[in-house]
C-alpha positions in Angstrom: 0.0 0.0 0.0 2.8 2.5 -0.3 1.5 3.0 -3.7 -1.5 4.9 -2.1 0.8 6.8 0.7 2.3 8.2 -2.5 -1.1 9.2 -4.1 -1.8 10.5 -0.6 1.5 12.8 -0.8 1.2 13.8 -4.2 -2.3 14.8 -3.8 -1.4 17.0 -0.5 1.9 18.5 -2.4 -0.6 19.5 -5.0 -2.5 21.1 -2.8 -0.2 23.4 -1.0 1.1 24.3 -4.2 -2.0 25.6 -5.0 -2.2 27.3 -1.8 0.8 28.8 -1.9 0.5 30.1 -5.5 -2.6 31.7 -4.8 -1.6 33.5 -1.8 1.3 34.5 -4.0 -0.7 35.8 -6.4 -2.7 38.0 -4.0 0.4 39.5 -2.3 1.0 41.0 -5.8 -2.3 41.7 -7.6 -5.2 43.0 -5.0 -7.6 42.4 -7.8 -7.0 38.7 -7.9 -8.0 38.4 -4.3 -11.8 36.7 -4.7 -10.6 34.7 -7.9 -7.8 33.0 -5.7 -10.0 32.6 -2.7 -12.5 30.5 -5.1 -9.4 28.7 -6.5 -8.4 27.6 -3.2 -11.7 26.5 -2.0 -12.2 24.3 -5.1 -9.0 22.6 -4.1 -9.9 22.1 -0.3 -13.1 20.3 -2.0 -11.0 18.8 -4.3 -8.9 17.5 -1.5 -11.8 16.2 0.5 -13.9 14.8 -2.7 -10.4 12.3 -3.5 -9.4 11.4 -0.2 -12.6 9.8 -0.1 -12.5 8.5 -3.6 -9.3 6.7 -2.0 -10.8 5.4 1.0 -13.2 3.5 -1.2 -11.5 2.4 -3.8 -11.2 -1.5 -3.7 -9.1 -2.7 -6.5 -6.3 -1.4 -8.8 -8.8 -0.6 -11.6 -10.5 2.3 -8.6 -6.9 3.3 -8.0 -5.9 3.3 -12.0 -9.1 6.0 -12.3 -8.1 8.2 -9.3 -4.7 8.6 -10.7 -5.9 9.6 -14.0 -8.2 12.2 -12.3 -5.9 14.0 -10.1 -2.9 14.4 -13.5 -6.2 15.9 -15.2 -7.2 18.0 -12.1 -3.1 19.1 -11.8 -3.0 19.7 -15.6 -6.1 21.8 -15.2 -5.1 23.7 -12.3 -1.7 24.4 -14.0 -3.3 26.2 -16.9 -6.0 27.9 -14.4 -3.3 29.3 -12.1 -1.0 30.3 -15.6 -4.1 32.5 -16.3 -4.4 34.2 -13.2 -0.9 35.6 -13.2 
């Protein structure tokens, strides 16, 4: 199960990236304050919405679809965050 300690991890890192970008994003552009603020509430229900997904998830096939989800969620956030800048 270290495979899913490392989902756990990545998931987390992905996260506090997130956090921190947005906060850095704020401390330089007032105006991007509420945008941000949304941005890092979808990830905090992001965060919540797979953790679950991963405590239910029964076989590698579950594990296989929550992997794919979060390298579409990181590839989306990527180009969301490279827009608010």
């Amino acid at each position: 199960m270290a495979n899913v300690r490392n989902l756990k991890k990545n998931i987390n890192g992905m996260i506090y990236d997130v956090v921190d970008e947005c906060y850095s994003v704020q401390l330089f552009n007032d105006a991007k304050t509420a945008e941000s603020d949304s941005f890092i509430d979808d990830a905090a229900d992001f965060q919540e919405e797979i953790m679950g997904e991963i405590k239910r998830a029964e076989s590698k096939k579950d594990f296989k679809a929550i992997e794919a989800k979060v390298e579409q969620t990181r590839i989306d956030w990527t180009n969301r965050l490279n827009k608010m800048q």
